[in-house]
TIPAKE-353733 format. One record per residue (C-alpha): residue in three letters; x, y, z. Coordinates in pm, whole numbers, plus 50000, padded with zeros to 5 digits. Layout:
<pts>
ALAXYZ;...
</pts>
This chain:
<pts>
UNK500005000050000;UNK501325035649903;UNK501725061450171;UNK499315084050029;UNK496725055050045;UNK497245049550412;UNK497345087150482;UNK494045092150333;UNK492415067050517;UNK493455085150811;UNK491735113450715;UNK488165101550619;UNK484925117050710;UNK481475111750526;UNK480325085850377;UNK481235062350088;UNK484645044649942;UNK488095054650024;UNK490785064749799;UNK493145033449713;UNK496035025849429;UNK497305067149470;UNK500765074049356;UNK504155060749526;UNK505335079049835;UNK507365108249796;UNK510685105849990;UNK511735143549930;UNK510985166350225;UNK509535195349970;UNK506695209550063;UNK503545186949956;UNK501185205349705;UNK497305212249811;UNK494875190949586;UNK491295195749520;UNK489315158949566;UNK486155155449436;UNK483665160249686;UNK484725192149900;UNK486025227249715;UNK488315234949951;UNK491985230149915;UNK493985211050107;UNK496865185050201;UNK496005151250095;UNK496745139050430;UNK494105165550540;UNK490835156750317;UNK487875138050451;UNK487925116750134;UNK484425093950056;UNK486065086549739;UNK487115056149569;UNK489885063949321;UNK491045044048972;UNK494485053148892;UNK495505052348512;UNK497715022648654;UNK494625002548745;UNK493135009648471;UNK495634995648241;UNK495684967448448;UNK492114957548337;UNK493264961747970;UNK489964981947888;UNK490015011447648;UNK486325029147728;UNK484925049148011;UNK481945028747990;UNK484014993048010;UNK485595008248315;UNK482375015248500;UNK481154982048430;UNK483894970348678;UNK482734994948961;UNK480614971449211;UNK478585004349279;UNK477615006648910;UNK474214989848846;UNK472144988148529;UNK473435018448339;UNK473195022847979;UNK475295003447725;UNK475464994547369;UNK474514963247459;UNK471894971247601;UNK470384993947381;UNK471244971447045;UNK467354969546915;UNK465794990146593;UNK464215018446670;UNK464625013447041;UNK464555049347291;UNK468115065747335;UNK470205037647125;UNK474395049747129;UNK473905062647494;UNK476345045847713;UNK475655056548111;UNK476625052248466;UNK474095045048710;UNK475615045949102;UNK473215026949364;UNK470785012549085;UNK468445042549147;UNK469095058348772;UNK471035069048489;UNK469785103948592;UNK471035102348961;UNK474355100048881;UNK476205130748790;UNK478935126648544;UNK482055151448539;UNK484965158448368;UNK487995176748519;UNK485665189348792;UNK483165202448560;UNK479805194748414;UNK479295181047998;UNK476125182747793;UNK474285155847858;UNK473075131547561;UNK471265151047365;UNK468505122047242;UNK465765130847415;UNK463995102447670;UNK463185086347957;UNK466815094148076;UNK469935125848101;UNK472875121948167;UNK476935122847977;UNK477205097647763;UNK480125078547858;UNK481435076047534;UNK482145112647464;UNK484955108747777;UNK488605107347666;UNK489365078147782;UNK493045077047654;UNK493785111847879;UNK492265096248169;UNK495035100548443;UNK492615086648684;UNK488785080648809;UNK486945095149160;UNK483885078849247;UNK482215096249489;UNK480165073949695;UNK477665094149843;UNK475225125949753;UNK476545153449684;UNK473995179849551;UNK475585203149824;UNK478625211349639;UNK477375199749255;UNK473215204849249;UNK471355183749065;UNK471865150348966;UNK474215137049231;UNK471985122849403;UNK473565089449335;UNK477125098049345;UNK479245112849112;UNK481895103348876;UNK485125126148810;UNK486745114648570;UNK490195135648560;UNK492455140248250;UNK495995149748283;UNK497155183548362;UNK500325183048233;UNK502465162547966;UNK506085167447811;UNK507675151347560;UNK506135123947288;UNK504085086947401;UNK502715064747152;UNK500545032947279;UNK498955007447033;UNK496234979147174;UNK494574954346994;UNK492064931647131;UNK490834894446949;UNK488024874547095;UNK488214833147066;UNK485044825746866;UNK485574855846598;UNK484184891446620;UNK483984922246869;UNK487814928746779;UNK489054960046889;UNK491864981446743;UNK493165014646923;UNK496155037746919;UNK497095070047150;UNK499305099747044;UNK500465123047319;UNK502075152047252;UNK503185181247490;UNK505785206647564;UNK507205234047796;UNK507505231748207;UNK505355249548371;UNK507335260548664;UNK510485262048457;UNK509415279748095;UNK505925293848220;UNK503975273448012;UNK502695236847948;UNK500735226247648;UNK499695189547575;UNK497565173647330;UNK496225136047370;UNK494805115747065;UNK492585084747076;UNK491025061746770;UNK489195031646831;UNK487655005446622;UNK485794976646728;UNK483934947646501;UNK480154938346535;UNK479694906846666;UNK476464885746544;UNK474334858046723;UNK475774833246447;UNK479564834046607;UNK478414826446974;UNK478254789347030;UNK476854797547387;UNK473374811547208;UNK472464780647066;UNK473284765647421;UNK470464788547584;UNK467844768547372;UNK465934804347320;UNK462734785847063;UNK462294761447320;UNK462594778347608;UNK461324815147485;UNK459434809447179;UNK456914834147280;UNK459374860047266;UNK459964856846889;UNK458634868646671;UNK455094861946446;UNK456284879446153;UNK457914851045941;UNK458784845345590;UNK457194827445429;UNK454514848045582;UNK452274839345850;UNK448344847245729;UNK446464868246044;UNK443154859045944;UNK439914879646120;UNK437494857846382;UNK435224857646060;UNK437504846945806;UNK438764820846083;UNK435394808046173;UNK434514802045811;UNK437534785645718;UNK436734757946024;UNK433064754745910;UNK433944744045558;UNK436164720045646;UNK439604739645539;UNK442564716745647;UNK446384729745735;UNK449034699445770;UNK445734675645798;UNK444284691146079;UNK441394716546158;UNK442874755346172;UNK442554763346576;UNK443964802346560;UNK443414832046353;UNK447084827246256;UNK448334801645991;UNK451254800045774;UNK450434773545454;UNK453934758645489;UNK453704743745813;UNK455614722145935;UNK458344732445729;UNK458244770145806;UNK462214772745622;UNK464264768245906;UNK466764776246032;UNK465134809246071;UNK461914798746096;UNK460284773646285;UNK457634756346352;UNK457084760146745;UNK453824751846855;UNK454614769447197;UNK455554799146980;UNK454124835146897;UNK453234819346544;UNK451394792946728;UNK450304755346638;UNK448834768946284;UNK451914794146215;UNK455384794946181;UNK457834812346457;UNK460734834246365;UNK464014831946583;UNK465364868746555;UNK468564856646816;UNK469654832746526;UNK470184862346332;UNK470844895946453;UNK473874916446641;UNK475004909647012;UNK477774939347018;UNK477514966346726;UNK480384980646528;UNK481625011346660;UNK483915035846576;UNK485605059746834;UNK488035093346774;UNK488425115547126;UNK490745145547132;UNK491955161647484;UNK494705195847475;UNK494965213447778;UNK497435246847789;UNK498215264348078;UNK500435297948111;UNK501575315048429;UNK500495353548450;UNK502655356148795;UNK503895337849054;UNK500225333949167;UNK497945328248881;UNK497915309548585;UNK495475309548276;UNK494075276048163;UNK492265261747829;UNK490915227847798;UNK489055216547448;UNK487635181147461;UNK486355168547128;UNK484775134547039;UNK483035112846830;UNK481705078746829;UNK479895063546540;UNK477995027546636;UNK476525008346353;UNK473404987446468;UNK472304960346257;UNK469244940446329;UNK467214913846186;UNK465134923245841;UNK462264942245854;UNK458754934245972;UNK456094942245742;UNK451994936845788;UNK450534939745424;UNK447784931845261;UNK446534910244936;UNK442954896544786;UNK442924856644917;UNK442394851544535;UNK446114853144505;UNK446694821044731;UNK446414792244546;UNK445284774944903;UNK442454797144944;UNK441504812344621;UNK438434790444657;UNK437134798544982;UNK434764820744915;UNK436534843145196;UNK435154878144962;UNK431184868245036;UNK432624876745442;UNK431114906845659;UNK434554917045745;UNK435854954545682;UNK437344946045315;UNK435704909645210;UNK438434891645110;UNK441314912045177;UNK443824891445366;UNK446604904745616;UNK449774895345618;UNK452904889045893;UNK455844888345675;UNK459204890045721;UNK461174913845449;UNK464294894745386;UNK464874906045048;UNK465374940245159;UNK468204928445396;UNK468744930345747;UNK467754963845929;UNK471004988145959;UNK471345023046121;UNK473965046646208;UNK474535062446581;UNK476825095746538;UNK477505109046919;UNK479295139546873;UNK480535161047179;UNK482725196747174;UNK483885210547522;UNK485865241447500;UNK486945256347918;UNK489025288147984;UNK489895297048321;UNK491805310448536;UNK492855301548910;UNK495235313949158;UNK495885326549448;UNK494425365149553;UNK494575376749918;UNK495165343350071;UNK492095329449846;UNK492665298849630;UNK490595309049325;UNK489355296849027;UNK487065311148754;UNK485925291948462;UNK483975296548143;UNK482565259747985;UNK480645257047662;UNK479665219047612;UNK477725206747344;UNK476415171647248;UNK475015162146907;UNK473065129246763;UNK472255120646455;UNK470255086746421;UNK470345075346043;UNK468685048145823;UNK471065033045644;UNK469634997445510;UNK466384979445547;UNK464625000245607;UNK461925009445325;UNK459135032445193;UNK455725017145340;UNK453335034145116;UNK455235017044804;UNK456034983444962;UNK452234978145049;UNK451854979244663;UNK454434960944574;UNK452774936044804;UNK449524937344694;UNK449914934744285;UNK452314906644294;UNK455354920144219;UNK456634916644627;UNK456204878744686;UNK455624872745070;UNK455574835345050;UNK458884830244791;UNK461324849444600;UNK460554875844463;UNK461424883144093;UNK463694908143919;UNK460844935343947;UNK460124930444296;UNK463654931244378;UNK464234963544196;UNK461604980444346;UNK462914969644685;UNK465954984144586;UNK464195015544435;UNK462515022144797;UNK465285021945040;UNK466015046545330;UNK469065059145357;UNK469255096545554;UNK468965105245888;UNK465675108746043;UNK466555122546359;UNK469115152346465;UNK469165159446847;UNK471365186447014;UNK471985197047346;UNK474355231347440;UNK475335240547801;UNK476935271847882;UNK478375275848228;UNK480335301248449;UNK481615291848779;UNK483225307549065;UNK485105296749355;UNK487255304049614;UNK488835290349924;UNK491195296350233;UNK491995288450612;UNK490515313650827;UNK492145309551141;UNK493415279851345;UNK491515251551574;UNK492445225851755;UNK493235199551518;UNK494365224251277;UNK493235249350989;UNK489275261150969;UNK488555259050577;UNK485855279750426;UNK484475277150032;UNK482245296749835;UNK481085299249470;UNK478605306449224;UNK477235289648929;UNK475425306048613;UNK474435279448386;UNK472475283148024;UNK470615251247883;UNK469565244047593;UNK468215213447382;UNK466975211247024;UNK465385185146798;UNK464365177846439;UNK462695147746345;UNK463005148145956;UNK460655155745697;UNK460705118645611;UNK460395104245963;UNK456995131046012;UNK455585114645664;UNK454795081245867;UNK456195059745545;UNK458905043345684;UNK458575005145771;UNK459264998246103;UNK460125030746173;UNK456975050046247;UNK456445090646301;UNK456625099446688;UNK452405109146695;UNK451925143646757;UNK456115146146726;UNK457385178646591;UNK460535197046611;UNK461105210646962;UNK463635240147098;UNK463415246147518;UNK465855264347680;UNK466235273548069;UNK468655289548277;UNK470145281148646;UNK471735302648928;UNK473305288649243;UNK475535295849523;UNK477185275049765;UNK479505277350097;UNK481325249050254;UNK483175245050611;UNK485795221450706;UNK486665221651083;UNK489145202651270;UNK488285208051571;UNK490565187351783;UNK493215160351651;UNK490565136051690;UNK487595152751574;UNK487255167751190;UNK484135182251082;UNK482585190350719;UNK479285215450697;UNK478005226150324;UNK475185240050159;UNK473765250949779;UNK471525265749669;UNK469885262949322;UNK467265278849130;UNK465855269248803;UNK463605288548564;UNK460275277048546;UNK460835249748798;UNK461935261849125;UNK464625265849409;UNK466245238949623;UNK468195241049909;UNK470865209349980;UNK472845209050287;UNK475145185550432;UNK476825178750698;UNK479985151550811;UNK481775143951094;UNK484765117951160;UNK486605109551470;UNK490255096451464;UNK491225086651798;UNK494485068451697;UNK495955063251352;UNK494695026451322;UNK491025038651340;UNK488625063851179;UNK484325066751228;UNK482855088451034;UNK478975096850966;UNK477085118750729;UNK473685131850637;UNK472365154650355;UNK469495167950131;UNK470045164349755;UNK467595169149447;UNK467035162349080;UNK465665187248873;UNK463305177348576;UNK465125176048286;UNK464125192247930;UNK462205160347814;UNK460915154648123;UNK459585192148060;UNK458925194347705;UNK459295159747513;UNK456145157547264;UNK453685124347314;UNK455055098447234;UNK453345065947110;UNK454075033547210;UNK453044997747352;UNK453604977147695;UNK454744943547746;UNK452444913747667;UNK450034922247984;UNK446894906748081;UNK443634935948089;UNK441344919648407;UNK438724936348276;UNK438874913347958;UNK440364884948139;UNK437364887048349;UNK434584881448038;UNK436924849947884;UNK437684832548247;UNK441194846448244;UNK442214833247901;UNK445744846547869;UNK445444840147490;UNK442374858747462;UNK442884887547717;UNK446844897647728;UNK447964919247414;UNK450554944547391;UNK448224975447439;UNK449275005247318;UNK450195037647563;UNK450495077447510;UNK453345089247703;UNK453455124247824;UNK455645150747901;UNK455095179948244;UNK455675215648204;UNK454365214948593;UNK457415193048738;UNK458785199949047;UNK462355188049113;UNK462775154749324;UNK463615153949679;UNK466365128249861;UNK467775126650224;UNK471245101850223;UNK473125089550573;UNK475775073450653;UNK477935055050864;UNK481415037650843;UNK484945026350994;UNK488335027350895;UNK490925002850991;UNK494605006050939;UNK496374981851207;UNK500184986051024;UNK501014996150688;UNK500144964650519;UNK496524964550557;UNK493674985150594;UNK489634983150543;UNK486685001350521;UNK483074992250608;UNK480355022050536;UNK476585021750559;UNK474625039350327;UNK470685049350287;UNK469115069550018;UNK465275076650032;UNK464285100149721;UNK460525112249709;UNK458615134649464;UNK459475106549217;UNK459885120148835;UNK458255087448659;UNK455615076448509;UNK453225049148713;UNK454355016748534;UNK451835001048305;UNK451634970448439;UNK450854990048761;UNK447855003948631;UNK446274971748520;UNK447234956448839;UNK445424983349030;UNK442114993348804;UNK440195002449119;UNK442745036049188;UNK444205039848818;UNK441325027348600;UNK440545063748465;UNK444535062048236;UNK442835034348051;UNK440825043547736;UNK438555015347599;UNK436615015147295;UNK432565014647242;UNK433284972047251;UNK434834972947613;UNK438564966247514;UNK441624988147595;UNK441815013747300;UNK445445028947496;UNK446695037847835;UNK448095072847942;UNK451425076248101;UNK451635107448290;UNK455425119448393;UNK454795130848740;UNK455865138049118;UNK454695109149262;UNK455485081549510;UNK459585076049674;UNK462535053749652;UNK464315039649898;UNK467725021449847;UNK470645011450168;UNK473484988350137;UNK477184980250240;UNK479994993950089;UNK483444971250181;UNK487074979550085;UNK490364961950163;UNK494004967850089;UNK496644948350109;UNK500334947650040;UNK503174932050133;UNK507334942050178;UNK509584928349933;UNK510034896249936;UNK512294869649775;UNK509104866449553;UNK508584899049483;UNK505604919749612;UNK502154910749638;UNK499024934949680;UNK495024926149646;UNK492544950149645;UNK488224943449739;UNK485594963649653;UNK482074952249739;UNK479084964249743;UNK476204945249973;UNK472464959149928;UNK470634957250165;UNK467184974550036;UNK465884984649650;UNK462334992949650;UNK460325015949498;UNK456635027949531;UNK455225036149176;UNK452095060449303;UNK451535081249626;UNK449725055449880;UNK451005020949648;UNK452804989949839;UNK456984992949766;UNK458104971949496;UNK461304952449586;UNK463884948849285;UNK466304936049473;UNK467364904349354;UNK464274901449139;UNK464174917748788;UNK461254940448804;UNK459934960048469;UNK463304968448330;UNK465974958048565;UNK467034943948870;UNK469714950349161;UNK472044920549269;UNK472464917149637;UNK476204917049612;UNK478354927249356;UNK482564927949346;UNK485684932249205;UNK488894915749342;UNK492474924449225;UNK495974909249284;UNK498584917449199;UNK502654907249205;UNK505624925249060;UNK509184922649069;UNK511574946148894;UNK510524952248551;UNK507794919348551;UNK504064927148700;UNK501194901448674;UNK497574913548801;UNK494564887448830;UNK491444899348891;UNK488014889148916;UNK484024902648873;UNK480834890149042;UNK477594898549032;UNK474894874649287;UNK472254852949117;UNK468684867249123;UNK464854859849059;UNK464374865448666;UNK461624883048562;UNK459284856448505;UNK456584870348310;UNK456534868547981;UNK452854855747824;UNK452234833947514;UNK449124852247378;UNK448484820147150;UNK447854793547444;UNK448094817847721;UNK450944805847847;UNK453584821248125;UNK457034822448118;UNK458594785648295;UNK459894805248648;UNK463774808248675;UNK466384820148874;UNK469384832848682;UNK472724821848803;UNK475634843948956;UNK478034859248644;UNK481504855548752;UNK484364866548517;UNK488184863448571;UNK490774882448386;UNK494504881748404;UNK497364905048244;UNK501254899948233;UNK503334934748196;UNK506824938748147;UNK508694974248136;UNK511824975547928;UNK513705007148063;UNK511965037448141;UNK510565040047755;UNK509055008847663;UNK506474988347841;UNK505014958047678;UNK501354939947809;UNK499364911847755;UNK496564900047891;UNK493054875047838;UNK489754887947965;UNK487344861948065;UNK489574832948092;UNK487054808948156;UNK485074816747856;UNK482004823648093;UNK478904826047858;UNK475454853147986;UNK473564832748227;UNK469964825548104;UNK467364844748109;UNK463684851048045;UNK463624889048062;UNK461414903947788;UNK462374940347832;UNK465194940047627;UNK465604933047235;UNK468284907947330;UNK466364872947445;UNK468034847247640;UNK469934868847863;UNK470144902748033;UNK472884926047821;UNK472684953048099;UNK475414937848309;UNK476934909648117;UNK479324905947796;UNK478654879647497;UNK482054883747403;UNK483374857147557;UNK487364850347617;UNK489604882147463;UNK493244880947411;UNK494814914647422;UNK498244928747408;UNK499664970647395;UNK503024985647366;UNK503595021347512;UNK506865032947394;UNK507615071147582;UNK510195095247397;UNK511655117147667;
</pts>
């Protein structure tokens, strides 16, 4: 263990993780600098700061041999269900490209997201959640990672309810490094390629200057369903059948009750039997496997064929990265210096999945099997007219592109003024998406007549002229352009005011004036309505909101004896249109020998609505397959005949007020000798004044209180359900955080270290409506995702002269799956499972060949663990939950870093 590590540890007050893995001990006597740590604006000596921070250092993060910001947080226990492109690989699907943190489980919105101490734009997409998209960090410039591990919407406002992130670049760099990784998985695809260029010159203290310049590209493969042998292995048609799909090729035939009815009285046979369902498909039993099946137990049913989307379609998406940090600094004195930072990024993701879906319609006469069924002489809406579930594969699989662009330009300057540490700063941050149809996706208007005169085959091949027009009719532009623009200026200032007990009284203060602004443009195109499968938002327009925020904040550290250390802080924020909030917090530790710390903490902290929250137009959607009882009630609960996926209106609130959250905390620090220490902390967070929606299956679950958001038509049945954002209902979330360090002397071996960090919940539960029961997610996935009762990493490490090996190892605890996915053919459930722990192990070898070159090589996964099974039916993915696990499978990866000095 380092002595900065050990000092720090010393020092802690509040809650959360402590700082571990800081630099090597300094054996100069000079004069240690004063730092700034995230969580407190006040100056000080590192062996001074009541740290609730967990710190990565670049070391540890090389260790791991990932190249993202959004790889790394997947190895932070703390980190549960945010955001990745695993995740969010589905067409059409709400926010695809955004890759977020999500500290405590409790939302991608409650977790604040920095860089270099200061706020980015969040993803400009607009939905359900805000926040930075992780991929517009610099991950290359990282010099390390603070996690703060408790609320903080004292010092930072909104958002941190959570925690926050910091991830900090470097501040300085001389001289010339070049590093080049590449990354191959066993079973083919995912590959990664990246290379760094860092480039600086000038001393700061020596030529007055320092200006530095840090280059990153990235490129990493798709990887389809058809190169994982471990997807085959999850039996998905047998298991999850009703989660495929009914849209099949040849096509499946939705007849109407009539047209169904009539068919049975005159006798029509399909594979020798009696039609049962209002869905056939003629080719039954065959269906054309291997992409479609016939699966009795499947959405196509007994009469229909089934289409098995996971044989075909992407697991990890091709993705393209470029980030640029430079960062100059000048000295105006011996006390001030001027600063300018410009971040610029870009990452490009290429989804691709299965062909389209297409309903469509054609006169029976056309069917050689029914062209004789009299089907015209009907009372149906248009006699004869058949529908059709057909699967487009002439058109080719469904492709789009995902451009995440981000520009962050800072000036500043800082100092010292009057015995004030100072530091003024001007950000402009913007973040830009463009979503673009690229392949597969065509004009509806024209495929429906291709369909219906012939020339579009749904059953067969199509000939030349179908396949031209098909060719004729394809989307390629991008439908929708999203941007979001923050302007900020910031103040602060801090000194020691006079001397106590245990040593210097530290005061802070600052001011915030922040501009935001968010703008989007569906296309022309995407407004028309005529794209298949990719339907106008209803009532969707072009939006442009824009708000502005004022705070001010003071903060207090006071040592009041050697023993006792004490933190007090307050903000204050107000938003336009939405309101004021006041967030204090206040910390205390005791120290009454250097092998022990306690230290407590309690606070206020808030979330302000954000623009969509605000201003997002309606947007139309569906639920899940859920049961109406109202319906169920007339067909004696007849899943097949009662549980549809109903379509919902979901709206936005230009009334919001911002959430409310109270956090506490307890913990102890442990330090017997210099080889070991530990930390055990208690947290609680309780949010109220909920921003959310009451779920849908919520409101069919509880008709009696929210029967009046259901609209049914003159026949009785649901015609959609509204989805109100509001303040409503609470959250409540507490857990164990657990940290250990050790590290031995040198020994004839060499020197060992290992490193825990756990994270033990002890309560996730939510209550969906004012008055409503909790809902426990913990260990049980509930609507969209679920919280594991303990989740870890484990490090160790061994090094001797130039040679360093590090083994490490992730876990995340088994849990209750989600269990609820209906067959709407036979009216079916889900089989009940319980998904199995997901334990990784990775190891890396490093060798450093004088002070300029240092090799690596390492294997992620070693064991080649596959995604447990699943029956979630949130997600596009089926089979297994892609929030927290990786289909990659084993990686072999090596990098060379080679330093001219």
């Amino acid at each position: 263990m380092t002595r900065a590590v050990r000092l720090a540890l010393h020092a802690g007050a509040c809650a959360g993780l402590l700082a571990h893995g800081a630099a090597s001990a300094q054996a100069s006597e000079a004069p240690i600098p004063k730092v700034e740590i995230t969580g407190s604006a006040i100056k000080r000596i590192v062996t001074e700061t009541p740290l609730p921070v967990q710190i990565v250092t670049r070391e540890e993060i090389e260790k791991t041999g990932v190249t993202t910001a959004a790889e790394l947080m997947a190895r932070i226990s703390s980190n549960v269900g945010g955001l990745t492109d695993g995740a969010s690989i589905n067409v059409g699907g709400d926010q695809r490209g955004f890759n977020s943190a999500n500290l405590r489980g409790i939302g991608t919105s409650s977790t604040l997201v920095l860089l270099n101490g200061r706020r980015m734009a969040n993803f400009a997409s607009p939905g359900d959640e805000t926040g930075v998209d992780l991929n517009n960090i610099p991950a290359a410039a990282i010099a390390r990672v603070e996690v703060l591990l408790d609320g903080a919407s004292a010092l930072y406002g909104t958002d941190a309810v959570g925690g926050v992130i910091n991830f900090i670049t470097r501040k300085d760099f001389s001289g010339v490094e070049v590093n080049a990784y590449a990354l191959g998985t066993r079973e083919g695809g995912a590959g990664k390629r990246a290379a760094t260029l860092s480039l600086g010159t000038g001393e700061l203290e020596k030529d007055g200057y320092n200006v530095f310049a840090v280059v990153d590209v990235q490129a990493t493969q798709r990887l389809n369903t058809s190169q994982r042998k471990f997807i085959g292995e999850l039996q998905i048609p047998q298991r999850l059948g009703h989660l495929l799909s009914s849209f099949t090729s040849p096509a499946n035939i939705r007849l109407t009750s009539t047209q169904r009815d009539h068919l049975q009285e005159t006798g029509f046979l399909l594979n020798g039997r009696p039609i049962t369902n209002r869905q056939i498909n003629l080719s039954i039993p065959n269906c054309a496997p291997p992409a479609n099946l016939y699966l009795p137990a499947g959405t196509g049913g007994v009469d229909a064929c089934t289409y098995d989307y996971m044989g075909d379609t992407e697991l990890y998406p091709k993705s393209n990265k470029q980030n640029l940090l430079s960062r100059g600094v000048l000295k105006l004195g011996a006390d001030a210096q001027a600063y300018a930072e410009v971040a610029l990024s870009r990452s490009r993701t290429n989804y691709v999945g299965s062909s389209a879906r297409v309903i469509g319609y054609i006169d029976y006469r056309k069917i050689p099997a029914l062209a004789n069924t009299g089907l015209d002489q009907l009372d149906d809406d248009i006699p004869g007219e058949i529908e059709l579930r057909m699967r487009l594969n002439e058109a080719g699989m469904r492709a789009s592109e995902l451009t995440s662009e981000s520009q962050r330009f800072v000036v500043g300057v800082s100092g010292v003024a009057a015995g004030w540490d100072y530091d003024v700063g001007y950000n402009h941050s913007v973040n830009t998406v463009k979503d673009k149809d690229t392949h597969g996706y065509v004009l509806y208007d024209q495929l429906l007549a291709g369909i219906a005169d012939g020339r579009i085959n749904p059953f067969g091949p199509s000939g030349a002229e179908g396949k031209a027009l098909l060719d004729s009719i394809q989307v390629n532009e991008v439908v929708r352009r999203a941007r979001g623009t923050m302007d900020s200026l910031d103040f602060k200032a801090s000194r020691s005011l006079m001397k106590l007990a245990g040593g210097d009284l530290g005061v802070a203060v600052g001011a915030e004036a922040r501009r935001e602004r968010t703008d989007f443009n569906p296309s022309a195109l995407l407004m028309s309505d005529n794209i298949n499968n990719d339907p106008a938002p209803e009532g969707g327009k072009a939006t442009s909101d824009q708000r502005k925020v004022y705070a001010v904040f003071g903060e207090v550290l006071a040592p009041f004896t050697k023993e006792w250390q004490g933190q007090f802080s307050a903000r204050y924020d107000r938003y336009q249109q939405v309101g004021g909030a006041l967030s204090p917090k206040v910390g205390l530790a005791y120290t009454p020998n250097k092998a022990l710390t306690v230290r407590a903490s309690a606070g206020k902290g808030f979330r302000a609505p954000s623009m969509s929250d605000l201003y997002r137009p309606t947007v139309y959607s569906a639920t899940a397959t859920l049961p109406d009882p109202v319906y169920c009630a007339t067909v004696e609960n007849n899943y097949s005949d009662c549980a549809d996926n109903w379509d919902t209106r979901r709206y936005s609130n230009v009334n919001l007020k911002p959430e409310s959250s109270r956090q506490a905390s307890a913990g102890i620090v442990i330090e017997p000798n210099k080889h070991w220490n530990a930390s055990l902390d208690y947290w609680k967070i309780k949010r109220t004044d909920l921003i959310s929606e009451i779920g849908d299956d919520i409101i069919l679950g509880n008709l009696g209180k929210y029967g009046s958001l259901v609209h049914r038509d003159e026949d009785g049945l649901i015609d959609y359900i509204e989805l109100h954002k509001e303040n409503r209902g609470a959250q409540v979330a507490s857990g164990l955080d657990l940290v250990l360090n050790l590290r031995s002397a040198n020994t004839g071996l060499g020197r060992f270290g290992a490193r825990l960090n756990g994270t033990y919940v002890l309560d996730s539960k939510i209550q969906t409506g004012n008055g409503d029961p909790y809902i426990s997610n913990l260990g049980k996935f509930v609507t969209d995702s679920v919280v594991q009762r303990w989740r870890h990493t484990v490090s160790l490490d061994w090094e001797q002269g130039p040679l360093s090996a590090t083994v490490s190892n992730s876990f995340s605890a088994g849990y209750d799956d989600q269990n609820s996915a209906i067959n709407v053919d036979n009216g079916t459930v889900v089989a009940a499972n319980r998904v199995k722990a997901y334990s990784l192990w990775d190891m890396s070898l490093a060798y450093e060949w004088g002070k300029n070159l240092k090799l690596r090589a390492g294997v992620q996964n070693m064991f080649d663990k596959a995604p447990p099974y699943s029956n979630q039916a949130n997600f596009f993915i089926s089979g297994y939950d892609p929030s927290y696990t990786d289909p990659r499978g084993r990686r072999f990866y090596g990098s060379v870093n080679y330093a001219f000095r």
